[in-house]
PLY file of the C-alpha trace (Angstrom):
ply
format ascii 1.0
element vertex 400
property float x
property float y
property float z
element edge 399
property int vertex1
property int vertex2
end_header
-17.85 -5.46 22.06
-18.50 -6.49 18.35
-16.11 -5.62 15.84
-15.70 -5.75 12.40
-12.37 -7.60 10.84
-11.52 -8.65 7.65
-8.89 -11.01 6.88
-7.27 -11.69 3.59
-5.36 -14.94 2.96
-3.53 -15.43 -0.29
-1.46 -18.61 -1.63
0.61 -17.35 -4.97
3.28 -18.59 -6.65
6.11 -16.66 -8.44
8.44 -18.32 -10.85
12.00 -17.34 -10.71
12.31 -13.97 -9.49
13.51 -10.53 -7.22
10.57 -8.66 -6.57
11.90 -6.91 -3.20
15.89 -6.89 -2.94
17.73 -6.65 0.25
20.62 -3.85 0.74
22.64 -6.75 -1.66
20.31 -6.90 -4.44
19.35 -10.56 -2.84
15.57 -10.99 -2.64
14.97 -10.54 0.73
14.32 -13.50 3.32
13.91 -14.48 6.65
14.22 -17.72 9.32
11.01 -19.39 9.86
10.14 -22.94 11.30
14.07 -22.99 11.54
14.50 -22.95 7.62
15.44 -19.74 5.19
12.08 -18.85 3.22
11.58 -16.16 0.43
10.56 -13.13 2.38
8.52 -10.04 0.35
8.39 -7.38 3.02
4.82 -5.83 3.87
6.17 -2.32 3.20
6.58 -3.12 -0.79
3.12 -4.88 -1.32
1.50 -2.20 0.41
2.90 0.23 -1.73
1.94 -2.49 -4.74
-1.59 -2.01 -3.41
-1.81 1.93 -2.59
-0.86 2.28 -7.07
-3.50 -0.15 -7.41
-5.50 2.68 -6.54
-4.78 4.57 -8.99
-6.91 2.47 -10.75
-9.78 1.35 -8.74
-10.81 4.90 -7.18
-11.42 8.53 -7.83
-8.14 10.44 -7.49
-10.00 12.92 -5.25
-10.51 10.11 -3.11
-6.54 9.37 -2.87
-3.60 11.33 -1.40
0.03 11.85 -2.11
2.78 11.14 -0.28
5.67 13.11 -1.40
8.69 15.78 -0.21
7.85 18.00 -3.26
4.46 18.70 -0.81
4.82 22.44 -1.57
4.73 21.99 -5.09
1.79 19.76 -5.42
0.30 22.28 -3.59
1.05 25.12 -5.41
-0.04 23.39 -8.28
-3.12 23.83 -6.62
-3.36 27.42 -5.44
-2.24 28.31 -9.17
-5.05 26.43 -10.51
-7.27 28.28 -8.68
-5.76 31.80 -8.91
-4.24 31.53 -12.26
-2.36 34.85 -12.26
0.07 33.61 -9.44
3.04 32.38 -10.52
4.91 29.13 -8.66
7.76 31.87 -7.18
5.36 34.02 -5.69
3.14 30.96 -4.23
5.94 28.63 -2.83
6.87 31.39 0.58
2.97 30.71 1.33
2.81 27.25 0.25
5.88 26.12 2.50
4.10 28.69 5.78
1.00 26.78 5.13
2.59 23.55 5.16
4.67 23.97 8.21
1.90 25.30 10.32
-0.41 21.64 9.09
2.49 19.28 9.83
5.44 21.07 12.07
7.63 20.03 8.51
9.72 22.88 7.92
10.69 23.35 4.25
13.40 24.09 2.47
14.94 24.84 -1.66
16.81 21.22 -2.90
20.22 21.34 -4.03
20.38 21.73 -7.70
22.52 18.18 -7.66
19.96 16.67 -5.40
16.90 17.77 -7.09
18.38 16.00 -10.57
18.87 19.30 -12.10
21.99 20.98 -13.92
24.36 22.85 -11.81
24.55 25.20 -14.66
20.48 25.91 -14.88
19.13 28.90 -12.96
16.04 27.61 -12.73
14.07 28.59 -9.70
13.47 25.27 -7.47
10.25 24.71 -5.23
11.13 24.23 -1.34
11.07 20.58 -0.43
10.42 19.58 3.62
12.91 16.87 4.69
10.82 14.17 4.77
7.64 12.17 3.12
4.47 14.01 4.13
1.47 12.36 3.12
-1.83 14.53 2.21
-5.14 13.90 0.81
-6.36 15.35 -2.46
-9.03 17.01 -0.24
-6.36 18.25 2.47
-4.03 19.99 -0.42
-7.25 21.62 -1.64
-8.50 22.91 1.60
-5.08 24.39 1.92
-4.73 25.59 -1.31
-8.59 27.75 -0.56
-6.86 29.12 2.14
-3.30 30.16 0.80
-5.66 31.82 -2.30
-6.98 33.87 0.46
-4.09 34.45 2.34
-2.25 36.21 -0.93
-5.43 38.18 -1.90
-4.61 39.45 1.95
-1.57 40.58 0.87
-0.19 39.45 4.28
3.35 38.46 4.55
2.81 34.15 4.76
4.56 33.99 7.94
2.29 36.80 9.68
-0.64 35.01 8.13
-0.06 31.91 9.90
0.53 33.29 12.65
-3.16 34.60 13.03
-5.12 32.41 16.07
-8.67 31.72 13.45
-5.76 30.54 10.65
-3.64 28.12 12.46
-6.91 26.35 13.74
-8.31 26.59 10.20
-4.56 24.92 8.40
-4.70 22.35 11.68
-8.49 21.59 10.98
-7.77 21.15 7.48
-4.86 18.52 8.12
-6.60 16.18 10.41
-9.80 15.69 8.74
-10.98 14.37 5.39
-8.49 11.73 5.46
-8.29 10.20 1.74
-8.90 6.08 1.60
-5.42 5.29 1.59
-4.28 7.27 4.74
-7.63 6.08 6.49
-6.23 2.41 4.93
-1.93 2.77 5.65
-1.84 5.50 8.37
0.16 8.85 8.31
2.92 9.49 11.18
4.29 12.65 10.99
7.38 13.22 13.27
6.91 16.90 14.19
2.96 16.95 14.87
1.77 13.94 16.53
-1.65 15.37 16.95
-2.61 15.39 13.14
-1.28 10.92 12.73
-3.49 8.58 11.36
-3.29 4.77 12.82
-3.66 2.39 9.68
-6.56 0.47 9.58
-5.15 -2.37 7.48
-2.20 -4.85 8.36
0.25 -6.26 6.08
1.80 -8.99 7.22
5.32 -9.85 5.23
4.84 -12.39 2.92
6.92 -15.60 3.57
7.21 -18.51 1.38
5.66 -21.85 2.74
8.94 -24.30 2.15
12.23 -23.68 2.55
14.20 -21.61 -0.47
17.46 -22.24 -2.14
19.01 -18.27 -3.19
20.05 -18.69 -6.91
22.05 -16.34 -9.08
22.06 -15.66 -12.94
25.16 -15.08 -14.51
23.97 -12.72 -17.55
25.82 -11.51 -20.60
24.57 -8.13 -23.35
26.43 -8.30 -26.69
27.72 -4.83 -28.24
25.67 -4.68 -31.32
28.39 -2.85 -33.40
31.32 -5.28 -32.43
32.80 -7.30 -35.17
33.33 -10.19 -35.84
37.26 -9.40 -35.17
35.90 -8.39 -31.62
34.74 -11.13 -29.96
33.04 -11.80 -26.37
30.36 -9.43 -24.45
29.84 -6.26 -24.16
29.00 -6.58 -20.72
28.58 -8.88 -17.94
26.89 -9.32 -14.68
25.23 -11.46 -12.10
21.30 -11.22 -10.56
20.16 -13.35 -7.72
17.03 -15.08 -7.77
14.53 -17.53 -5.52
11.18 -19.18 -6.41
8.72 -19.67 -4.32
4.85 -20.24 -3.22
4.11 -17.41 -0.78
1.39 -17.21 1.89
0.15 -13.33 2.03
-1.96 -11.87 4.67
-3.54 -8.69 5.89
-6.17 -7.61 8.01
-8.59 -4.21 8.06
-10.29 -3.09 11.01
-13.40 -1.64 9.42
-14.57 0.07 12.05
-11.28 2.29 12.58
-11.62 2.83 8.82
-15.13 4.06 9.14
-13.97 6.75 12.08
-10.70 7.06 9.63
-13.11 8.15 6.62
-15.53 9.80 8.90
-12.91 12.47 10.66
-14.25 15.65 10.63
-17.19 15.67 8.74
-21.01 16.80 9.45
-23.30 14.24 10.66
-24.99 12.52 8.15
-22.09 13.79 5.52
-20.92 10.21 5.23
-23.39 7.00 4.24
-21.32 3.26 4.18
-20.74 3.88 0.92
-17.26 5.39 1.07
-16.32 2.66 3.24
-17.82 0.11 1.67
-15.85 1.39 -1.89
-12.60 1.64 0.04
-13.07 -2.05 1.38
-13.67 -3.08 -2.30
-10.66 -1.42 -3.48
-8.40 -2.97 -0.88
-9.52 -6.39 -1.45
-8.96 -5.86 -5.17
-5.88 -4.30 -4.65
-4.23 -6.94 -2.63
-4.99 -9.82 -4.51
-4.97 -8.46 -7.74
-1.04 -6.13 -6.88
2.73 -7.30 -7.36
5.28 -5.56 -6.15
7.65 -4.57 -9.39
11.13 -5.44 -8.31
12.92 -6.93 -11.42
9.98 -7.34 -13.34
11.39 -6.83 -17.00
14.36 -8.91 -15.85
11.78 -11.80 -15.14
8.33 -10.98 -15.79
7.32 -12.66 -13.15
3.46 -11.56 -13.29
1.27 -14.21 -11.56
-2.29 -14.12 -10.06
-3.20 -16.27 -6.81
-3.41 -20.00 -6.64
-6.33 -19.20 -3.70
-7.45 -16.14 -1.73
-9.54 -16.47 1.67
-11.63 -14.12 2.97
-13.04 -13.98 6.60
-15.41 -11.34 8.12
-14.91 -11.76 11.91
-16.30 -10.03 14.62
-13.66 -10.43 17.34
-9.76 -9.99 16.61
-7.65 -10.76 13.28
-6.30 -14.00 13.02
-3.43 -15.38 10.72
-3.00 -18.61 9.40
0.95 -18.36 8.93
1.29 -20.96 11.55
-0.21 -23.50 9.17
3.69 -23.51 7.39
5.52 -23.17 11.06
6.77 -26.77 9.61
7.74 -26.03 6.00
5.88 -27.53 3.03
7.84 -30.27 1.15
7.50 -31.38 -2.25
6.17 -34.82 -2.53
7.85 -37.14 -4.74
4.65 -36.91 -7.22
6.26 -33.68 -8.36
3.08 -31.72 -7.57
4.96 -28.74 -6.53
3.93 -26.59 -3.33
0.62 -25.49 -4.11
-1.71 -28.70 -3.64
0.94 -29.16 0.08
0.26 -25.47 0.75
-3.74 -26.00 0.69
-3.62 -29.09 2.32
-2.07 -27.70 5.22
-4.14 -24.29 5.19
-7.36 -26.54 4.82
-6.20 -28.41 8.40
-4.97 -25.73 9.89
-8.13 -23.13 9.51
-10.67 -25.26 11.18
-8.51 -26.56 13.85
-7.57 -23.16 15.07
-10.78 -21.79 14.81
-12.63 -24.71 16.48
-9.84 -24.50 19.27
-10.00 -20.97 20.30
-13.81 -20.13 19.18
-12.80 -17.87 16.52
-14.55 -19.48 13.34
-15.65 -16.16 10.99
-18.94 -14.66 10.83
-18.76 -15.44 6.70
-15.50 -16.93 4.73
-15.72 -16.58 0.97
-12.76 -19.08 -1.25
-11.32 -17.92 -5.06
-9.33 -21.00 -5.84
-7.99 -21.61 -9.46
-7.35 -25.24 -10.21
-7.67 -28.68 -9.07
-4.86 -28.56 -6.75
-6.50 -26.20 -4.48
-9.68 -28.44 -3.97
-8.79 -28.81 -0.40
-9.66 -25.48 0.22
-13.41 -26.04 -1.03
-14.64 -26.99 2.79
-13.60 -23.43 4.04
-16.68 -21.34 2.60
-18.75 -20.16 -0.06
-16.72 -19.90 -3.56
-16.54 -17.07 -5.60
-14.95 -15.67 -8.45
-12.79 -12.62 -8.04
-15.32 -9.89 -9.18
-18.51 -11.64 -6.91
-15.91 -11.39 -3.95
-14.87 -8.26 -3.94
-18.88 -6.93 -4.36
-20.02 -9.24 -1.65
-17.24 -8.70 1.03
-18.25 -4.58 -0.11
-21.52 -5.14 1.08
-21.30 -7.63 3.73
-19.27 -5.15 5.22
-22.02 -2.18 4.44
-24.72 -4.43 6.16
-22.60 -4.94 9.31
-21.90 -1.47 9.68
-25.76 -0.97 9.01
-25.38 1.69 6.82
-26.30 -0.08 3.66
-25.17 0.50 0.31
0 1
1 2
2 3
3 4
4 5
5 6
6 7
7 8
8 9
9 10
10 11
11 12
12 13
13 14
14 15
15 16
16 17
17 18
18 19
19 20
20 21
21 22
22 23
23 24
24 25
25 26
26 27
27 28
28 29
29 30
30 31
31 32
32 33
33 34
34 35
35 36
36 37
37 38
38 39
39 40
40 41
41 42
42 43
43 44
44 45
45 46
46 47
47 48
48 49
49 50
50 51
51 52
52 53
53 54
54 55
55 56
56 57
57 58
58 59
59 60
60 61
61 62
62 63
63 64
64 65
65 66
66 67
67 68
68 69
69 70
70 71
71 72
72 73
73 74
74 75
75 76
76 77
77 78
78 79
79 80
80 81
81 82
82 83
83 84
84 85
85 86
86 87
87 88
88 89
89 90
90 91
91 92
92 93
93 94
94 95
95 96
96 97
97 98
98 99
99 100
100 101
101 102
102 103
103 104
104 105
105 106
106 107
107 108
108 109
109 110
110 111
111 112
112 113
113 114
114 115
115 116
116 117
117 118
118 119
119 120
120 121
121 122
122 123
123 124
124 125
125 126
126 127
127 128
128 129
129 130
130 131
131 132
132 133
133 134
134 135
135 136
136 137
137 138
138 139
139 140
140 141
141 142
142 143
143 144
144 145
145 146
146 147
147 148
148 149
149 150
150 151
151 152
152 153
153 154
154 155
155 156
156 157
157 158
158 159
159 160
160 161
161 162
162 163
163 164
164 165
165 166
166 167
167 168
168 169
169 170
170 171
171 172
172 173
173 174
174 175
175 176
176 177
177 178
178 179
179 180
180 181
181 182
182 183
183 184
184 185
185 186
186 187
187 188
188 189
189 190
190 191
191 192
192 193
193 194
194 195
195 196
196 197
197 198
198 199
199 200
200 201
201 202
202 203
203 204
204 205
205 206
206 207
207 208
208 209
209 210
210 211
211 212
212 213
213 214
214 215
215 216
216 217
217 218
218 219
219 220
220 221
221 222
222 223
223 224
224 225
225 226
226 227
227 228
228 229
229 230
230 231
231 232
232 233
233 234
234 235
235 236
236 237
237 238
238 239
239 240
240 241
241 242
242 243
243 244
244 245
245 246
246 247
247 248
248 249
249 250
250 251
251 252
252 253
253 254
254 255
255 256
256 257
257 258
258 259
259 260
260 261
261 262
262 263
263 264
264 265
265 266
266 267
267 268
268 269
269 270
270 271
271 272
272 273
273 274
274 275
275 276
276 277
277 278
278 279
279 280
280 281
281 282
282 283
283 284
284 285
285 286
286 287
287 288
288 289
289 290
290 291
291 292
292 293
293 294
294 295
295 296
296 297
297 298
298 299
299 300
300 301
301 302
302 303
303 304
304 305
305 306
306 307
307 308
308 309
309 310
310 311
311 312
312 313
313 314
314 315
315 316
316 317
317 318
318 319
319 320
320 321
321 322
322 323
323 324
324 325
325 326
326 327
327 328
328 329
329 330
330 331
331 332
332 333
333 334
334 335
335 336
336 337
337 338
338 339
339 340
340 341
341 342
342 343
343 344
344 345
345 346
346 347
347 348
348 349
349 350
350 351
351 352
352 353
353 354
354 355
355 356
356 357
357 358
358 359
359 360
360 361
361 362
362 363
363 364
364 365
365 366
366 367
367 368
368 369
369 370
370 371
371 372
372 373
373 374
374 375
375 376
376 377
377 378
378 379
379 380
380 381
381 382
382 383
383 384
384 385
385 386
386 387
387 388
388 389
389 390
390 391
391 392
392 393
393 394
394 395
395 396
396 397
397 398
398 399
């Protein structure tokens, strides 16, 4: 059966730097090829990505993944009933929210919630873990708490109604928002309403071997004297350069039936795929994850991305750096290596086990990635991300 896979290949390079720390405060690494490589974990550039979002896409088309759940939304159900006040919402917001997701909720310590001891402050009910919602999910909920109160029903008799609990159910397992269709949703106490993730991040590992470095850093008091000498402070910060490969893959057409949950036929066109396709690519290549970044403002773009449009199974090229990169003694660096290798590897692999791509579009920056040139057509970053939109539109022959 045909299927519809992208893949996304990045080379980039980051200068010193800490962008994910390990429980140490070490950037974080890993054994590869039998040698210690910079390691940037899939978890943080996936989170990198998802606030990319923020920018690329209507927030109605996002979720929020949160603990404070019952107060985003009772934000909601006060917007739309503005005579309720947060106290008198939360009992039915928390009901509401237990019934979707099996989370029970409960009311944060003051200590825990960042608040004075001393403060009598009313606090909303938190549930004991991250529960992830779309923007359409909170509001569907939010319709149906409104109507609940204007009941006057006591919120746990409400929920307890047959027609209700298949409405709140209904309303948490459909209209999935682009980055729950994209990242997935497992929630521990309802199985039935979890979301498998259409994309794969794989973690990012550099492609030569890294030497961990640390920073021995001083602050000066400003009001010290001159009678008063040495620092105010002191500290160390570790450290690692590197030239990392990146990688992810999207099954489309689990992102389609992601998008799709739930809705009317004919409700959908490719379009909401195709725009949440766009915004991944974007978001990947364009994201960094923001570990240490005023410490080292380490804010790079690519060397090269790759993208592949397959119709069979995802396929990384990390095995392309199974054998480290080394430096040659031209002092070229890692980059020009890095492509040279990538640019053997690809069409070797694919020629081996039939797997070349359907299409395979190349942004490169710079003469040391002209290796790379053979793979496919090139592009600049903006013509990519449009093309690979509606390549992906045309394969799933809804158009755009």
């Amino acid at each position: 059966m045909s299927r519809t896979i992208l893949d996304v290949h990045i080379l980039q390079t980051v200068p010193p730097s800490n962008i994910n720390r390990d429980d140490t405060g070490a950037p974080k690494s890993a054994v590869y090829g039998g040698v210690r490589r910079s390691r940037v974990s899939s978890q943080a550039w996936k989170r990198a990505t998802r606030k990319a979002f923020d920018d690329l896409l209507d927030p109605a088309e996002l979720g929020v993944r949160t603990k404070k759940v019952v107060d985003a939304l009772t934000t909601r159900i006060t917007a739309l009933e503005p005579s309720l006040t947060p106290e008198h919402v939360w009992p039915m917001a928390a009901e509401l929210l237990q019934t979707a997701t099996g989370a029970k909720s409960e009311t944060p310590s003051r200590k825990s919630a960042g608040k004075d001891p001393k403060d009598d402050e009313p606090l909303a009910p938190q549930s004991s873990y991250l529960l992830f919602l779309s923007a359409h999910q909170l509001d569907g909920l939010a319709k149906l708490a409104v109507e609940g109160i204007g009941r006057g029903t006591e919120p746990k008799v409400f929920v307890k109604d047959k027609d209700v609990k298949a409405r709140t159910k209904q309303i948490a397992s459909t209209r999935h928002s682009v980055d729950i269709a994209l990242f997935g949703r497992m929630v521990a106490d309802a199985s039935d309403i979890n979301v498998d993730a259409a994309a794969q991040v794989a973690h990012a590992l550099s492609v030569h071997a890294v030497d961990m470095e640390s920073d021995y850093f001083t602050a000066v008091d400003d009001r010290n004297t001159s009678a008063e000498p040495g620092a105010g402070m002191i500290g160390t910060v570790d450290f690692n350069s590197a030239t990392l490969y990146r990688y992810a893959a999207v099954d489309v057409d689990l992102l389609a039936r992601n998008l799709d949950a739930g809705l009317a036929d004919g409700e959908r066109t490719g379009e909401p795929v195709r725009r949440a396709v766009e915004a991944f690519i974007e978001g990947f290549v364009m994201s960094m994850p923001t570990g240490k970044a005023n410490t080292f403002g380490n804010h790079t773009l690519p060397d090269a991305v790759i993208v592949k449009l397959r119709s069979s199974r995802p396929v990384s090229f990390v095995g392309a750096f199974e054998k480290p990169v080394v430096q040659q003694d031209t002092g070229e660096g890692h980059v020009r290596a890095a492509c040279k290798a990538l640019a053997d590897h690809v069409p070797a692999v694919e020629k081996a086990f039939g797997a070349t791509a359907d299409r395979t579009w190349i942004l490169r920056v710079g003469e040391h990635t002209d290796d790379l040139v053979p793979l496919g057509t090139p592009v600049d970053l903006r013509p990519l991300v449009t093309a690979v939109g509606g390549a992906v539109a045309e394969r799933l022959g809804k158009g755009a």
